[in-house]
N, C-alpha and C positions, 0 to 999 in steps of 0.2 A: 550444855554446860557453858557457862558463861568466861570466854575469858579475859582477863584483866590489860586495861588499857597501855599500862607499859610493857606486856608482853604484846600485844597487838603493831604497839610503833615497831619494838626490836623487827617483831616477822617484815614488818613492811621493810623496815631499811636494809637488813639481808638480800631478800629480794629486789632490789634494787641495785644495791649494792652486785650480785651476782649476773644481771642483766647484760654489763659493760664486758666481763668476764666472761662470759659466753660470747660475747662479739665475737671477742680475743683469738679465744679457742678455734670457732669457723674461720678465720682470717689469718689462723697462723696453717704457715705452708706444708706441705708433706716432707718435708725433709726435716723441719724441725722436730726432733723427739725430747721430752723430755729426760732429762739425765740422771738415772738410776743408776748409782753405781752396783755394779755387774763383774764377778769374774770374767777374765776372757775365754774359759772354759765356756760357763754360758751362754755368751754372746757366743760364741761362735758355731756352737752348737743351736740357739736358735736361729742364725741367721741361716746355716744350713738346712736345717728344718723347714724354713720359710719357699727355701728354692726347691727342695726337692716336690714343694705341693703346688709351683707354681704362680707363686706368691712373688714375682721377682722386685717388683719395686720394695715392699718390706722387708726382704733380704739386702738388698741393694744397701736400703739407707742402716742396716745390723751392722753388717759386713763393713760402714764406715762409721759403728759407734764404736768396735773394738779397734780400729784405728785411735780415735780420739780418746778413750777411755784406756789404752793401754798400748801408749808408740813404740815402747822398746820392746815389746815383746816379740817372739816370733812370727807370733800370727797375726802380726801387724800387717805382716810384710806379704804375707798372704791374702790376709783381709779386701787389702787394696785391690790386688788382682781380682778378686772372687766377687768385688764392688763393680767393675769395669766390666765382670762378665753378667753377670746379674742384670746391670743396665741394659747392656747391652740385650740380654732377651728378654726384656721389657721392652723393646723399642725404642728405651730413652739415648740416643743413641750418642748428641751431644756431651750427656754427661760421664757416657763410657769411654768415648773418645779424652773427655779430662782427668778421669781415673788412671786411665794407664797411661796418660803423659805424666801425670804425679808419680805414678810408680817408677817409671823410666827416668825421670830429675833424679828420685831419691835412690834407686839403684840399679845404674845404667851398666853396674854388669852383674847383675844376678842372669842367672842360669836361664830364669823365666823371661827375661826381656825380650828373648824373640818373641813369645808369644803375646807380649804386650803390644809390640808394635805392630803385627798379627790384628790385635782388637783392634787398634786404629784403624788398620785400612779396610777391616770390615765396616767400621761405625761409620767410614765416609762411602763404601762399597752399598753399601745397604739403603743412602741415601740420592742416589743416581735415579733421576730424574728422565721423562723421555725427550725425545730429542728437540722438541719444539719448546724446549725451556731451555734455560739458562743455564751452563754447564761449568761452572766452577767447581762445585763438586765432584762432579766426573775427574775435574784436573787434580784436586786435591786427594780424591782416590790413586789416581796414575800415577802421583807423587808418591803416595804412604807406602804402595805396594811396589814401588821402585825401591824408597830408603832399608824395605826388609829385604827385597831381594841382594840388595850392594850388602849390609851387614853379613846377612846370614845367609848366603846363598848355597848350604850343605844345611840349612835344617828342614824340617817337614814342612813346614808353614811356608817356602820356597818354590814348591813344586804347583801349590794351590794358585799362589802368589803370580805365576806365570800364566796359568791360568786365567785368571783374572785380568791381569794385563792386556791379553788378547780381547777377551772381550768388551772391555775400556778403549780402547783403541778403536774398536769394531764402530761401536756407540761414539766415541768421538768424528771416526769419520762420515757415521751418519747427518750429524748436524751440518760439516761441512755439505754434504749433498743436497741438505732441508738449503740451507743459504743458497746452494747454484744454481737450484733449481728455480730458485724464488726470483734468483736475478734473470735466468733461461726465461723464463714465463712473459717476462717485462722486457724483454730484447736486448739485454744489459748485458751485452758476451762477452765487455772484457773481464765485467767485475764476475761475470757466472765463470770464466775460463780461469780465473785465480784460485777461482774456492774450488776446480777441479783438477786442476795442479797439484793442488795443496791434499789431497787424497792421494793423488798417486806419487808426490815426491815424499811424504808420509807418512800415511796409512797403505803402503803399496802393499801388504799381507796383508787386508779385511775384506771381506764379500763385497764391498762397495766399487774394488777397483774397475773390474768391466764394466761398468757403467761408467764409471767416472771418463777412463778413455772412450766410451765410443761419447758423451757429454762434449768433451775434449774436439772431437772430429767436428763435432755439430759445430759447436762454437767458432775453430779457426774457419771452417768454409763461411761462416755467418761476416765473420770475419775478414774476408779474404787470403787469410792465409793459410793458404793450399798447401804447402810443404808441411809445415806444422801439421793441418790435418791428416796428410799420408804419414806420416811418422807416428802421431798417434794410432790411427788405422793399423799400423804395421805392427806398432807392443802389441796389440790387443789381438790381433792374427796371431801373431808366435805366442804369443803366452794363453789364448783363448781360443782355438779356432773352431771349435765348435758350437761357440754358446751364441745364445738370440743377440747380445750387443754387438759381437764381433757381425751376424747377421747385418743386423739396422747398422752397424759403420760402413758395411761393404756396397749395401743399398744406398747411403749416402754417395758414397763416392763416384758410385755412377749415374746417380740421377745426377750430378753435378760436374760433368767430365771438364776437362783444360780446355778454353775457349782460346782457340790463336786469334791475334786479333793482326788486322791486315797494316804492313807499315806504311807510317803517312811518307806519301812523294812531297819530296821538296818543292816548296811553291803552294803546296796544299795548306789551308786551316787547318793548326790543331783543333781547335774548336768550332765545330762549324756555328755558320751565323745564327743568329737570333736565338742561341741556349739560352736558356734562364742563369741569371747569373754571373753570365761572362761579361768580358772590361767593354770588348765593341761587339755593336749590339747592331752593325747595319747600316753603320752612319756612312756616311758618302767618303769615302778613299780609307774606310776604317773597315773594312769587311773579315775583320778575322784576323788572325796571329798565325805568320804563315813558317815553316819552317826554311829558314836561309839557304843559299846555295851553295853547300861544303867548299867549293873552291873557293880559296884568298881570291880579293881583287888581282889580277895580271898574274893569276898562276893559270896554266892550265887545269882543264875537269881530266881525272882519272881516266882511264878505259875501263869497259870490262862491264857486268850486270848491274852492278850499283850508280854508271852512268847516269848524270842528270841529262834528259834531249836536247838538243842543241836548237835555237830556233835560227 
């Protein structure tokens, strides 16, 4: 069948026409739906619908058409929440975290707000990273699950909340450990002996602590400072004395025992000659930096064992 030239053009420019339209369509994003007006009976019932088959991101974006499609209603108010948990078990977890900060703006004392604030510090809980990355999140967790605990610290979501916290802390103090150790490796004890201070005046309830002090012991002996090391040795004795750190500290301390060193007689080089480094290096009437003889000019010398000899 033949057909007629100006139905031919029409089909072309349709087509054509529809090509740009279609771009459209693939290019427009998942959140955009178009807008059918819809009782909120409906909407709400298929957004529920959507979740219960695990459909959550198409519930997600339901759950925030009966928000926009019908604000005052009751299940507005609901909606919102039901949108943040939705996200939320779709993994979308940025946009559940701004769901129920919205919900929380718009009604910071509905009944449901603990468990809004609850969705937050799962959406940043959920996003914790391992220790060799970059832990802002972690803090941003330790924060959310803080502001529920101060609020509501008699609701259910409190109890988990605590929880949580421990374990945030746990993980925070592990990265301290990744840093001391990093710096330990490289011979960097004072900057390794900061970041293991920082566990034990901090994180002193995480699994990391006995390491950190017998870390601690290494470090002041690396260091020279002995008393510091006995005193770390000694928390991690009374508070550990059975475990392999407190082991490897006590094995520290005696392969490393207190070296007396002999006092110089007056008259002697502090420095003996020809060290590297030193002011006199040997020179003729320069042989060393000698310690003075305690007696004033025209006093008498002392008696007794500290006696300089008389020549």
């Amino acid at each position: 069948m033949r057909i007629p030239r100006s139905r031919a053009l029409s089909l072309a420019l349709i087509a054509a026409l529809a090509l740009p339209i279609a771009g459209c369509a693939r290019n427009r994003t998942r959140t955009d739906l178009p807008y059918v007006a819809r009782d909120v009976g409906t909407l709400y019932t298929a957004a529920k619908k959507r979740l219960d088959q695990g459909r959550y991101k198409e519930a997600a974006l339901l759950f925030d058409e009966v928000e926009r499609q019908h604000p005052y209603s009751v299940w507005a108010r609901r909606a919102q929440l039901m949108s943040a948990f939705s996200y939320y078990l779709g993994r979308e977890y940025t946009q559940s975290i701004q769901s129920a900060q919205r919900f929380i703006a718009v009604h910071p004392g509905n009944r449901d707000a603990p468990y809004a604030y609850y969705l937050i510090a799962l959406g940043y809980y959920e996003q914790i990273q391992d220790v060799t990355r970059d832990q802002k999140i972690t803090r941003q967790a330790l924060d959310a699950l803080g502001e529920l605990m101060r609020r509501y610290p008699n609701s259910r979501y409190a109890a988990d909340a605590r929880l949580k916290v421990d374990l945030v802390n746990d993980h925070l103090a592990g990265k301290e450990m990744e840093i001391g150790r990093f710096y330990e490796d490289r011979h960097q004890w004072l900057a390794a002996s900061m970041r293991f201070r920082t566990v034990v005046d901090k994180f002193q309830t995480t699994s990391h602590t006995p390491e950190a002090l017998m870390r601690l012991t290494e470090a002041y002996l690396a260091l020279g400072v002995r008393e510091e090391a006995e005193r770390s040795a000694a928390v991690l004795g009374a508070n550990y004395p059975g475990s392999d750190w407190y082991n490897r500290a006590y094995k520290l301390m005696r392969q490393y025992p207190v070296q007396q060193i002999a006092p110089i007689q007056p008259g002697q080089p502090v420095v003996p000659v020809g060290t590297p480094g030193s002011v006199n290096t040997g020179l003729p009437g320069q042989e060393g930096t000698a310690i003075p003889n305690a007696a004033a000019p025209g006093r008498p010398t002392p008696t007794g064992n500290n006696s300089s000899p008389t020549g």
